[in-house]
C-alpha positions in Angstrom: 96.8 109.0 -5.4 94.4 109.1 -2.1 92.0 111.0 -4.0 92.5 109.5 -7.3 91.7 105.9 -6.0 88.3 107.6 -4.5 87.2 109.2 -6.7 87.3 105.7 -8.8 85.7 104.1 -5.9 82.6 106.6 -6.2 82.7 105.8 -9.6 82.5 102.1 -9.7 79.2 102.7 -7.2 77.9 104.9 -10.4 78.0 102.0 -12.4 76.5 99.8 -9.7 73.9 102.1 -9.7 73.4 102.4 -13.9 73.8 98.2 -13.2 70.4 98.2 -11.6 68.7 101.3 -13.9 69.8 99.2 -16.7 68.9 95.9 -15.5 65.4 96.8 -13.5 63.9 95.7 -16.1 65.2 92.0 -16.0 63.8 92.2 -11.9 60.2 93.8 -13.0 59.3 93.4 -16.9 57.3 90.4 -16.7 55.6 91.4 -13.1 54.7 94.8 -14.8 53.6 93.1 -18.3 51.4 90.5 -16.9 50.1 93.5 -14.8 50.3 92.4 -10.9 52.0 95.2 -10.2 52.5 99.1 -11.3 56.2 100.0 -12.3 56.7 102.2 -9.4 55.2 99.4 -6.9 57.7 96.8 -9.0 60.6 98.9 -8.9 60.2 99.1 -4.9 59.6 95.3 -4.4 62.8 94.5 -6.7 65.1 97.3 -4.9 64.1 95.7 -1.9 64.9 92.2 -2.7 68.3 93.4 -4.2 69.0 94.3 -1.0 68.0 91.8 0.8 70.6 89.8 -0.6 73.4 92.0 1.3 72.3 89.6 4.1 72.2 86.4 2.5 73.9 85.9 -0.3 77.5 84.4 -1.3 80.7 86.3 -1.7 82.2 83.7 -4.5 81.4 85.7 -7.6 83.1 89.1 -6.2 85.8 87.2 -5.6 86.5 85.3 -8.8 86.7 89.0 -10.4 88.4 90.1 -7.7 91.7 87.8 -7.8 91.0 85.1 -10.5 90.3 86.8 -13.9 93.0 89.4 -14.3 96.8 88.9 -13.3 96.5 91.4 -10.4 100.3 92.6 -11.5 98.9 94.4 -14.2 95.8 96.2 -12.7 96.0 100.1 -11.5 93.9 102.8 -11.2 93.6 103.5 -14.8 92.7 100.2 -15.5 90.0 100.2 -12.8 88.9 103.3 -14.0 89.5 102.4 -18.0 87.4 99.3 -17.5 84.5 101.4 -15.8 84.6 103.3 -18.5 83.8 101.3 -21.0 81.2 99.3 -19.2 78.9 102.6 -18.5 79.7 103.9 -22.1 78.3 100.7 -23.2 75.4 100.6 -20.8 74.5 103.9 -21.8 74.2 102.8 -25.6 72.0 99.6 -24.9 69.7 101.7 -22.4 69.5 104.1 -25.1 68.1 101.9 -27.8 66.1 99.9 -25.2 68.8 96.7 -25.8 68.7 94.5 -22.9 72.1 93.9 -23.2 74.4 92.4 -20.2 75.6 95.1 -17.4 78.0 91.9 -16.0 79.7 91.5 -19.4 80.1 95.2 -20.0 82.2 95.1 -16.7 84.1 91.8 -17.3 84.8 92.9 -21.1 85.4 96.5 -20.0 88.2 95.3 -16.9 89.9 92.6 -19.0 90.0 95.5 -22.4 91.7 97.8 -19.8 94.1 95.1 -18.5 94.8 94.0 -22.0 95.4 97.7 -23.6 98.2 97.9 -20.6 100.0 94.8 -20.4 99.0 92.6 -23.7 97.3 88.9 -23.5 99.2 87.8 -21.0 97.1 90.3 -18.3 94.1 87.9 -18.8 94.3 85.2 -16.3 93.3 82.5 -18.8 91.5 79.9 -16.8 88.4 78.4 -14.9 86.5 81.5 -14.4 86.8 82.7 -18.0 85.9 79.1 -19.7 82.5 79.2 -17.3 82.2 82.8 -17.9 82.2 82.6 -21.7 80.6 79.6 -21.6 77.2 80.8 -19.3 76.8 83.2 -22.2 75.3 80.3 -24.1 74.4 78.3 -21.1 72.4 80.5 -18.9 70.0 81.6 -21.6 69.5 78.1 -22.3 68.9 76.5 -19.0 66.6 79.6 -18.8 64.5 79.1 -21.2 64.1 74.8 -20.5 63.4 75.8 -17.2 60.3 78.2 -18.2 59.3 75.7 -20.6 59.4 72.9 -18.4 57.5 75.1 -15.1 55.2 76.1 -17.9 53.8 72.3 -19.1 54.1 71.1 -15.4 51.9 74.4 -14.7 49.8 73.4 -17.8 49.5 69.8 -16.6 48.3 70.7 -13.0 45.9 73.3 -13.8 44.6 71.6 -17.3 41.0 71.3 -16.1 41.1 74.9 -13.8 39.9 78.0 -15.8 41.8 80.2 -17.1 40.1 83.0 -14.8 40.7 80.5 -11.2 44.5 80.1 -12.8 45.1 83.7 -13.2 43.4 84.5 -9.9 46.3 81.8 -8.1 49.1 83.2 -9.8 49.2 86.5 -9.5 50.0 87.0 -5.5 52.1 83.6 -6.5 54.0 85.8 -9.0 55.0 88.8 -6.2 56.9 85.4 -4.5 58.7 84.2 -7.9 59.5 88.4 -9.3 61.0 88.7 -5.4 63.3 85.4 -5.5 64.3 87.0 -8.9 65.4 90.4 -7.7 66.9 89.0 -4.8 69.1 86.5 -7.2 69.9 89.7 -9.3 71.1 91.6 -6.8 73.3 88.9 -5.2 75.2 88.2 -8.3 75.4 91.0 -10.2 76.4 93.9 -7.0 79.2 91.0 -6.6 80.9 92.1 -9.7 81.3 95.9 -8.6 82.8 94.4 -5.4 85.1 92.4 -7.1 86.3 95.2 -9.4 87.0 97.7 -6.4 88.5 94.9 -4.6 91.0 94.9 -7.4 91.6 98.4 -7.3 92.1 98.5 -3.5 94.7 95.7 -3.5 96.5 97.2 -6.4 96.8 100.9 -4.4 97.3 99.3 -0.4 100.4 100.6 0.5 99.1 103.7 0.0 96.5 103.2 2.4 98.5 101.3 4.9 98.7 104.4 7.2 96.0 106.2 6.6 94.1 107.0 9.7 90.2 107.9 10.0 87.5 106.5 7.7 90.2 106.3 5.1 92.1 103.4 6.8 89.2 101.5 5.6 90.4 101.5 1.8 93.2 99.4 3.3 93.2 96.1 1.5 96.4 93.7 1.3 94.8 90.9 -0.1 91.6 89.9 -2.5 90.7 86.7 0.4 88.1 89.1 1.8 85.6 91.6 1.4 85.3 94.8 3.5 81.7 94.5 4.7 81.2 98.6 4.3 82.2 97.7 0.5 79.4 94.8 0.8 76.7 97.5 2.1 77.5 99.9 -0.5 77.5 98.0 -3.7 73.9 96.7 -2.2 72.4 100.1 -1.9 74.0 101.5 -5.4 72.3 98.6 -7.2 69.3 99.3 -5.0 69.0 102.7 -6.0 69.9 101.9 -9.5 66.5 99.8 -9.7 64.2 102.0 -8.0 65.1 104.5 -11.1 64.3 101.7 -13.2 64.4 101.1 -17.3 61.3 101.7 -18.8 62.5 101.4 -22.1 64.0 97.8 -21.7 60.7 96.9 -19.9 58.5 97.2 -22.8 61.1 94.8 -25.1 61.2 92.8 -22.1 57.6 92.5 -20.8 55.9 92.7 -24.2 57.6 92.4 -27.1 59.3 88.9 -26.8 56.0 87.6 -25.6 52.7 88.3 -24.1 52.6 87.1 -20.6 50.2 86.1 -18.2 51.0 85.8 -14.6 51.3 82.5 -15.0 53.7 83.1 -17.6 55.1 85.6 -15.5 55.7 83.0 -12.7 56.9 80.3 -14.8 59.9 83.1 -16.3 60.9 84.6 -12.7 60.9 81.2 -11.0 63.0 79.4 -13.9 65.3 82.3 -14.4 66.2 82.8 -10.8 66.9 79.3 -10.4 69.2 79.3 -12.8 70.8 82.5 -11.6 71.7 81.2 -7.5 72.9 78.2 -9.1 75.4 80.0 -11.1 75.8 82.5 -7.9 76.3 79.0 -5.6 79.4 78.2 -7.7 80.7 81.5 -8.2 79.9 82.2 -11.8 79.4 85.7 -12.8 76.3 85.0 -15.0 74.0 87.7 -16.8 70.8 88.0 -15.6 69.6 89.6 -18.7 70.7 86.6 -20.7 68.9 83.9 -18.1 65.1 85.7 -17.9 65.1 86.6 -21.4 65.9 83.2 -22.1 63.1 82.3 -19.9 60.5 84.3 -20.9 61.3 83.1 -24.4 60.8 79.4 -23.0 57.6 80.4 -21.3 56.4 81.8 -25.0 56.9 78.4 -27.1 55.2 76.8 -24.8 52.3 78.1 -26.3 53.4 78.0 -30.3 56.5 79.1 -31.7 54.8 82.2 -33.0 54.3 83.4 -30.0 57.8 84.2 -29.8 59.0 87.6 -31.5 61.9 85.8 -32.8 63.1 89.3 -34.4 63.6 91.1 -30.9 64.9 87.8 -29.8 67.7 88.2 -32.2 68.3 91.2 -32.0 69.1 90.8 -28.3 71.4 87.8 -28.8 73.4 90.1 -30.9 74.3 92.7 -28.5 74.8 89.6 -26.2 77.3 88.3 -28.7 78.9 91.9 -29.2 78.9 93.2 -25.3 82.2 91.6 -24.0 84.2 93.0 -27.2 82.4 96.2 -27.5 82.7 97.2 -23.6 86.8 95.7 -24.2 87.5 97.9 -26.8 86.0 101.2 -25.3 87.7 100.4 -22.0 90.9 99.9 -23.7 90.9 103.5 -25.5 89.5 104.9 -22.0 92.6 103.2 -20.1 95.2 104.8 -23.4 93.9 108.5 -22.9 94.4 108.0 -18.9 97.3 107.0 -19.0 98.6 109.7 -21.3 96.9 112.0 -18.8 97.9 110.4 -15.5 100.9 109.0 -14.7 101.4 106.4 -12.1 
């Protein structure tokens, strides 16, 4: 069992890291479109600010999935391990096709699949959490995309009689500020959710670490009310790392193809989504950041005419939005039926 619960621990730091691989992009696409930066420069200044937030940031979204999403009687190592399951096999899909689809609702739909395929419905701890989960799917892309709009006329209305030259000339060191405060909001909510996941498994396995002496008396967890800082440290660095790697597919969809940006653009996105994003963090709400600076950058875009938005790549994204949660569930669900048969508990 020591070894088994491990093992799943090393694993759910995998998927932090593919979290930030696959979500780099959110962190650096328009700071790499609108050209302030090169990819590898962009990739170090977001890894750095998704660390920072080890430092700063909240523990409320780690531990609403920690304690207040599944019923905790129903989560074991296979269902950890299930729901991990699912969300990389998912990851790996969207990464694939260049889909910036939501790493945070591939876990979420991945745990709760896993909980489901063992103890029916009732695992799901129907409440708060899931209405404002659920709900931020809609919500977060929206108050995205008003807040680039909005940033982008007040912009528009400040600089109306500067050229366009003196414009792009203030906003692009302004634009290293906004892609930082953006990274740094990414890693704080989304590292959050691998913490809450393991915090899950560790409570579910603690009397088997009650014990334990050495470094593995650390995986010794009664309750969900806190979180190890070592656990802390090492979701931060896996998401770290995971960004540095980077996702250059989804940063062409994401820096080019929804919209052309300039760095003003650029600033108006990063500024508006990452608003958005520690708001949602503040109150605990596991959020996508995918969803909120895609909905951003799309704001930013209609500013200038509707056109300007490729409404095709837009959609296409909203639909593996609308399908992560049920895809990532039902993968996780077959992952938790063929571990179970495998390994009993």
């Amino acid at each position: 069992m020591v070894t088994y619960v491990v093992a799943i621990v090393l694993i759910a730091f995998i998927f932090d890291f593919s979290n930030g691989f696959h979500d780099s992009a959110n962190s650096i696409a328009t700071i790499v479109g609108t050209r302030v930066l090169s990819p590898l420069a962009a990739v170090l200044w977001a890894a750095l600010f998704n660390f920072a937030a080890a430092f700063t940031g909240s523990l409320a979204v780690a531990k609403a999935i920690g304690g207040d999403m599944i019923d905790q009687s129903f989560v074991n190592p296979n269902v950890i391990l299930g729901g991990l399951l699912g969300a990389i096999i998912w990851n790996i899909i969207t990464w694939y096709f260049g889909i910036p689809s939501s790493s945070s609702h591939a876990l979420i739909g991945g745990y709760a699949g896993a909980a489901v395929s063992r103890g029916g419905l009732t695992a799901i701890t129907w409440g708060t959490k899931w209405v404002q989960t659920l709900s931020f799917i809609v919500i977060s892309p929206l108050v995205g995309m008003f807040a680039g709009y909005l940033l982008m006329v007040l912009v528009f209305w400040l600089f109306h009689r500067t050229s366009a030259t003196r414009v792009d000339r203030f906003f692009r060191p302004a634009q290293l500020v906004s892609s930082a405060l953006l990274s740094y909001s990414h890693g704080g909510n989304d590292a959050q959710k691998t913490m809450g996941v393991v915090v899950g498994l560790l409570v579910s396995v603690h009397g088997s670490f009650a014990n334990q002496t050495g470094w593995l008396h650390h995986l010794y967890l009664p309750d969900n009310s806190t979180i190890p800082r070592w656990l802390e440290i090492c979701a931060y660095t896996a998401i770290s790392l995971g960004t540095l790697f980077g996702g250059w597919r989804i940063v062409h969809t994401m820096g080019s193809r929804i919209t052309r940006l300039r760095p003003v653009g650029g600033f108006c996105a990063e500024t508006g989504g990452a608003a958005a994003i520690l708001l949602a963090t503040h109150f605990g709400i596991p959020v996508s950041t995918t969803h909120t600076i895609t909905g951003s950058i799309v704001g930013v875009g209609a500013t200038q005419r509707l056109s300007a938005v490729r409404w095709g790549i837009a959609g296409r994204i909203v639909w593996a939005w609308v399908l992560t949660i049920p895809a990532a569930a039902i993968m996780a669900a077959v992952s938790y039926r063929i571990l179970a048969a495998l390994i009993r508990l």
